[in-house]
C-alpha positions as CSV (number, residue, x, y, z in Angstrom):
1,X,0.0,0.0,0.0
2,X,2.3,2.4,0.2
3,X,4.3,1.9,-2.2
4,X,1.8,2.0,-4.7
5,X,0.7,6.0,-2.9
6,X,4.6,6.4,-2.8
7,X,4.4,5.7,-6.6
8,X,1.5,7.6,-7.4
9,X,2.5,11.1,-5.5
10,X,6.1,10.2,-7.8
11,X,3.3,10.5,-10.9
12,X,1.6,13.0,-9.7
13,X,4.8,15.6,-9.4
14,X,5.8,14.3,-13.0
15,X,2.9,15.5,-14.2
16,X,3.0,18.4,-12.7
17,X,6.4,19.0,-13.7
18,X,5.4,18.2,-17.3
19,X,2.5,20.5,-17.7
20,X,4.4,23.7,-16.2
21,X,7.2,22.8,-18.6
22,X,4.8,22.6,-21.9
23,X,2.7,25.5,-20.4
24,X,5.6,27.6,-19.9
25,X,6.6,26.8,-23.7
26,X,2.8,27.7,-24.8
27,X,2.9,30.8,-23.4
28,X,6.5,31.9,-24.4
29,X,6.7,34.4,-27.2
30,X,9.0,36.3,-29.1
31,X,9.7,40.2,-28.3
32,X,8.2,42.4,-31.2
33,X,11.0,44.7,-32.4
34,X,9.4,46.7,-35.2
35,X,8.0,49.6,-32.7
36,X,9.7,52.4,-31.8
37,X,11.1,55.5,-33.6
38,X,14.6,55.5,-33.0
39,X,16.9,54.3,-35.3
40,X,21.5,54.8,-34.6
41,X,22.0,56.6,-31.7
42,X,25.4,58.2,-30.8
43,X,26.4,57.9,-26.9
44,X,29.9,59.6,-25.7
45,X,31.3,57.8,-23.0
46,X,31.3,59.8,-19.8
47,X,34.6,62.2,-19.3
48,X,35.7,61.0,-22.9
49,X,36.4,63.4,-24.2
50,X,37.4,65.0,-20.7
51,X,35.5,68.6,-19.7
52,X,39.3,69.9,-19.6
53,X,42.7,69.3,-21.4
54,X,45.8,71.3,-21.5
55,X,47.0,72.9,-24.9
56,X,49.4,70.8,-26.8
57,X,48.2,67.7,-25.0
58,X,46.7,64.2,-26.3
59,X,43.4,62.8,-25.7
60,X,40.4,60.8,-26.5
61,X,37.0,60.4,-27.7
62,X,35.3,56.9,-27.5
63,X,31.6,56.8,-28.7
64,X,29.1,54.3,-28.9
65,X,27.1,54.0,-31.8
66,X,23.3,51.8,-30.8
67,X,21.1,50.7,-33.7
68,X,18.0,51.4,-31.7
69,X,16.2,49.9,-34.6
70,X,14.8,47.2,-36.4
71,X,17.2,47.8,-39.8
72,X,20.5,46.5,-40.3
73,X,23.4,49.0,-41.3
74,X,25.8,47.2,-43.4
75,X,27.4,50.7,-44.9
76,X,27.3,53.4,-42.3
77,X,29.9,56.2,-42.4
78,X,30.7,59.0,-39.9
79,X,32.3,62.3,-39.8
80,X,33.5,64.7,-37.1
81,X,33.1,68.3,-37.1
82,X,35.7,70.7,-34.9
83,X,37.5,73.8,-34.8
84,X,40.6,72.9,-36.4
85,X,42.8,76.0,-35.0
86,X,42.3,74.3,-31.5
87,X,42.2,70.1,-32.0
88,X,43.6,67.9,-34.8
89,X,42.7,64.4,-35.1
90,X,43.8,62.1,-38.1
91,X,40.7,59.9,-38.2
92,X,37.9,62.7,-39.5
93,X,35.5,59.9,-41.4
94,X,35.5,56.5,-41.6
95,X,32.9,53.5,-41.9
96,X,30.9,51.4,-39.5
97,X,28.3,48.6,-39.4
98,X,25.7,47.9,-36.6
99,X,23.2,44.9,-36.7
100,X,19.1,46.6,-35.9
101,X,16.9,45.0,-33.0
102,X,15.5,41.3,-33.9
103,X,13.9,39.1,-32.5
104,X,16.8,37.1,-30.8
105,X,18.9,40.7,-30.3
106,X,15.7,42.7,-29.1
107,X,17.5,45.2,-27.8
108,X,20.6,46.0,-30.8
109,X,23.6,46.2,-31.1
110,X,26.5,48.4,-30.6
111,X,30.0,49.3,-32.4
112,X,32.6,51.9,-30.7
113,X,34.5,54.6,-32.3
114,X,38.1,55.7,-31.1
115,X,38.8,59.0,-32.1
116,X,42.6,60.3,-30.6
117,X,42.7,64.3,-30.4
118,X,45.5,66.3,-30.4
119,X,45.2,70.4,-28.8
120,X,46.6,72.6,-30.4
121,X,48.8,75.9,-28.5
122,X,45.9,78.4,-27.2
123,X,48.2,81.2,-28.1
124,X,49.4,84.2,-25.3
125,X,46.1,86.1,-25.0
126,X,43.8,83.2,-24.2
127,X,43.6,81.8,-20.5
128,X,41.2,79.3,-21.8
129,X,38.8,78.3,-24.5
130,X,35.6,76.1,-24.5
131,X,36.0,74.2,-27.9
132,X,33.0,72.3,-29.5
133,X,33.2,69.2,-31.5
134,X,30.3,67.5,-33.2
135,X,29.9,63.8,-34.2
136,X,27.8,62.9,-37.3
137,X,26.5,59.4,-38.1
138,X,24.8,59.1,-41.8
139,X,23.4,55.7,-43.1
140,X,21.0,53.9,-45.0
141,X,17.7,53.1,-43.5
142,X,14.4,51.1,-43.8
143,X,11.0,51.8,-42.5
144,X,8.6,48.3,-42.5
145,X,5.1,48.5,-42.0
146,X,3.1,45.9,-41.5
147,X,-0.5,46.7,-41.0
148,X,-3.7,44.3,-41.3
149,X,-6.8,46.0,-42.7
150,X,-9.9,45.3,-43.5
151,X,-11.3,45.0,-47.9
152,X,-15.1,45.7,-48.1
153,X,-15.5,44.9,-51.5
154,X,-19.6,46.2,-51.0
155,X,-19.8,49.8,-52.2
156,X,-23.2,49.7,-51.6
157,X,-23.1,49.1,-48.1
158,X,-26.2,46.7,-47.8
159,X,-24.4,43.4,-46.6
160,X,-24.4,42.5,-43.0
161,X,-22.5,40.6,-40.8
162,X,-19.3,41.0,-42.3
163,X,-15.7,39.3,-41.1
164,X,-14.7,43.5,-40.2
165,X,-14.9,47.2,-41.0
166,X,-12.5,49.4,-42.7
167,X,-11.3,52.2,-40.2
168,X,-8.6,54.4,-40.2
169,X,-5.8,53.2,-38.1
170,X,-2.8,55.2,-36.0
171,X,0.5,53.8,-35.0
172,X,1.9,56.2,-31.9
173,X,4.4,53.3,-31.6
174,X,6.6,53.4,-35.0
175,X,7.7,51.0,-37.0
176,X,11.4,50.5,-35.5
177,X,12.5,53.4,-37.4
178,X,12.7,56.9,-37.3
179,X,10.7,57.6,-40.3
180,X,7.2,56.3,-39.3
181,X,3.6,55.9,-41.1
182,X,1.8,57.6,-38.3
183,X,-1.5,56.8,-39.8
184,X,-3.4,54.6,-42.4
185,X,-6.7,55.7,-43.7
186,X,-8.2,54.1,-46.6
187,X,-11.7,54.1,-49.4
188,X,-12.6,51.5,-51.9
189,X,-13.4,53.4,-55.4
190,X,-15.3,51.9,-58.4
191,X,-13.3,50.5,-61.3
192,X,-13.9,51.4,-64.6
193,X,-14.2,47.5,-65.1
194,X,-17.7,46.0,-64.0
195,X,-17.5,43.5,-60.8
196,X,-13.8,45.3,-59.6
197,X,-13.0,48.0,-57.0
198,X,-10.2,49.7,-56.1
199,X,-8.7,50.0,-52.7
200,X,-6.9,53.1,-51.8
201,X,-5.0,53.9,-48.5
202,X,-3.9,57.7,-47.6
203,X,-0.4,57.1,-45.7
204,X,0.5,60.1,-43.2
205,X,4.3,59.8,-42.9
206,X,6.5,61.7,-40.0
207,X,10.3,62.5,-39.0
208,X,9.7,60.6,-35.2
209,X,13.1,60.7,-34.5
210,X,15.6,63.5,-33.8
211,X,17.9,63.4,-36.6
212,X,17.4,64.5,-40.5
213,X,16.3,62.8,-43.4
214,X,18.2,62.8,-46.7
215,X,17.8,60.9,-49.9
216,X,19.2,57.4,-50.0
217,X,22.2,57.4,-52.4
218,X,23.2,61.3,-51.3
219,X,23.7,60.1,-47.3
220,X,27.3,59.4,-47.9
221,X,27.1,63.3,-49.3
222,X,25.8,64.1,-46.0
223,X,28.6,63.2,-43.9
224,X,31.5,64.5,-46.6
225,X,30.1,68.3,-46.5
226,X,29.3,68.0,-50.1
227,X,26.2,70.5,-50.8
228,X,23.0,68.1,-50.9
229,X,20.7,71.0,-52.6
230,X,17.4,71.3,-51.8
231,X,16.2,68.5,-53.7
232,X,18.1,66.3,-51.4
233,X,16.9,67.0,-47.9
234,X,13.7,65.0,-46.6
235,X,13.3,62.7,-49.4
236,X,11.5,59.2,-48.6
237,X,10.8,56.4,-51.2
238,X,7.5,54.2,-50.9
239,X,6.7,51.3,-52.0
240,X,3.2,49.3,-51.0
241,X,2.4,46.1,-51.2
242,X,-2.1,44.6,-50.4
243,X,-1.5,41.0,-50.1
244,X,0.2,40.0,-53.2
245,X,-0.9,43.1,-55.2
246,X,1.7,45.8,-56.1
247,X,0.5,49.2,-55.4
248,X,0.9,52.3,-57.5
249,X,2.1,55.3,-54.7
250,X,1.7,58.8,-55.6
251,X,4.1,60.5,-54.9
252,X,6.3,57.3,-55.1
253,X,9.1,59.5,-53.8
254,X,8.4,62.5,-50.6
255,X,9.5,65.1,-49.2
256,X,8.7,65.0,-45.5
257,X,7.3,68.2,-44.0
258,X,9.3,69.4,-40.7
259,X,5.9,70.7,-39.7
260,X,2.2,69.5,-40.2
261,X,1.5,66.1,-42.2
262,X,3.2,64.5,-45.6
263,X,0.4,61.9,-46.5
264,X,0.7,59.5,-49.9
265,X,-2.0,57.6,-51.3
266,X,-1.4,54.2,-52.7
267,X,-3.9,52.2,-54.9
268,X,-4.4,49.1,-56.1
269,X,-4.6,50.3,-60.0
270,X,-5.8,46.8,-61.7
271,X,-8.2,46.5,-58.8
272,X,-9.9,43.4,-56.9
273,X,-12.6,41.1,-57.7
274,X,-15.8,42.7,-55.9
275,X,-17.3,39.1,-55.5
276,X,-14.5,38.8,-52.8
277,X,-16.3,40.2,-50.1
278,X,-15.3,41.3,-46.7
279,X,-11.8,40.5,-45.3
280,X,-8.2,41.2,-43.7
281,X,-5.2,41.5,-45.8
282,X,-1.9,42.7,-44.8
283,X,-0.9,46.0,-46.1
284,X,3.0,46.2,-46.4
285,X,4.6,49.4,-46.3
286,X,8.5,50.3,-47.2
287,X,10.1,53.5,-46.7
288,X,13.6,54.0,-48.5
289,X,15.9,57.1,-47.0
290,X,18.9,58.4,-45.4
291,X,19.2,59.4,-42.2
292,X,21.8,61.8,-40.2
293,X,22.1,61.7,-36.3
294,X,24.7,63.9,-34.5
295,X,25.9,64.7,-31.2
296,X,27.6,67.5,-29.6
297,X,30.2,67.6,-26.9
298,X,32.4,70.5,-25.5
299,X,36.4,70.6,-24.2
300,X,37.7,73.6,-22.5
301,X,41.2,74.0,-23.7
302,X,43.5,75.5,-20.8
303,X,46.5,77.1,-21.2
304,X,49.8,74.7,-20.0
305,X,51.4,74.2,-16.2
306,X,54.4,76.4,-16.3
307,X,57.3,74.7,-15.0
């Protein structure tokens, strides 16, 4: 007898042990990375550079660059901007890469920069001098939407119970990128072709993070201090994709507003068969720019120890 209850409290906690493992498995998900509006970030590392050097001295500048977002950059360069009467340092550009958030690195990853400075004499009628040096990142970047909306094929409006209803939608979250489609809102218009509509989405796109958007082949520009122009300042590319359906996106390529809203309406030119009905689809949204982040940091130069 009690060996068979000694048995069966052994099955019992086997049991037990098995459903908390296979429930804890059930329950487990992945982390979603495509939110947020951030995209490289540039970090100095505290007292480098130092608040004070001596003229004719050495020192340096470590920063950390974070991809904050959910793009890789493969071909990142960087740049540094200083007074050159004052510092010198031999390493003024160069190239870096930094893997975006996934789903197995939710939280991105990093790459340093070592910048050595040399100072530069303040000369005999300065007893100091607070000297500013600016760090600029410029890369390539991706915005990718993913939204679900709902197709109401019936223009008429007289079916009922259908699967959902078309709304506009807003995404305060971002996409994992600074460049974000704040909001979807979207029509179905008659085709010109009996039994076919055509569904029509107004995107409202927005400059979420703090940096600047340039146009995709001129970001290397960017960072060199070549003149973009106008034309080459707040340019996007869109592309849309309902389902399996290309979309036609006017203007295909945008210039974001600083202020107020930039909004581009994509349609599904061919159209869809009407006799479809009522349904989800995914809308897919891409987003094609350059983008520049900088950061600024101050040295006060002082004048040498006399011997």
């Amino acid at each position: 007898m009690k060996k068979t209850l000694t048995l069966a409290m052994i099955m019992l906690l086997l049991a037990g042990c098995q459903y908390g493992l296979f429930q804890s498995k059930s329950t487990m998900s992945l982390p979603e990375v495509k939110v947020g509006n951030q995209g490289v970030e540039i970090y100095f590392t505290p007292y480098s550079p130092p608040p004070e050097v001596y003229e004719n001295s050495k020192f340096t500048m470590l920063t950390t660059l974070s991809n904050l977002g959910a793009t890789d950059v493969d071909e990142g360069v960087f740049s540094i901007s200083y007074e050159p009467q004052y510092l010198y340092t031999p390493k003024q550009q160069g190239r870096f890469i930094v893997r975006g958030k996934s789903e197995f690195i939710p939280q991105g990853m990093e790459t340093q920069v070592n910048l050595p400075f040399t100072t530069k004499a303040l000369g005999p009628q300065l007893q100091g001098y607070t000297t500013t040096i600016t760090f600029n990142a410029c890369y390539p970047y991706v915005t990718n939407a993913a939204i679900i909306v709902c197709i109401d094929t019936d223009l008429t409006g007289k079916k009922t119970d259908k699967v959902c209803t078309a709304k506009a939608q807003s995404f305060p979250q971002g996409q994992g990128a600074p460049v974000a489609v704040a909001t979807v809102d979207q029509r179905m218009m008659p085709h010109e072709m009996p039994g076919r509509v055509i569904p029509e989405f107004t995107l409202t796109l927005k400059n979420q993070g703090s940096g600047q958007i340039v146009s995709s082949p001129l970001y290397r520009d960017a960072c060199s201090g070549r003149s973009l122009g106008e034309g080459g300042w707040n340019v996007v590319s869109v592309g849309a994709v309902l389902s399996d359906s290309p979309m036609t996106c006017a203007p295909q390529t945008v210039k974001i507003k600083p202020q107020g809203e930039t909004k581009v309406i994509c349609r599904v030119e061919e159209g869809i068969d009407s006799r479809l009905g009522t349904y989800t689809a995914p809308l897919s949204v891409a987003l094609d720019y350059g983008y520049i982040a900088s950061k600024t940091t101050q040295v006060k130069l002082l004048p040498a120890l006399q011997q």
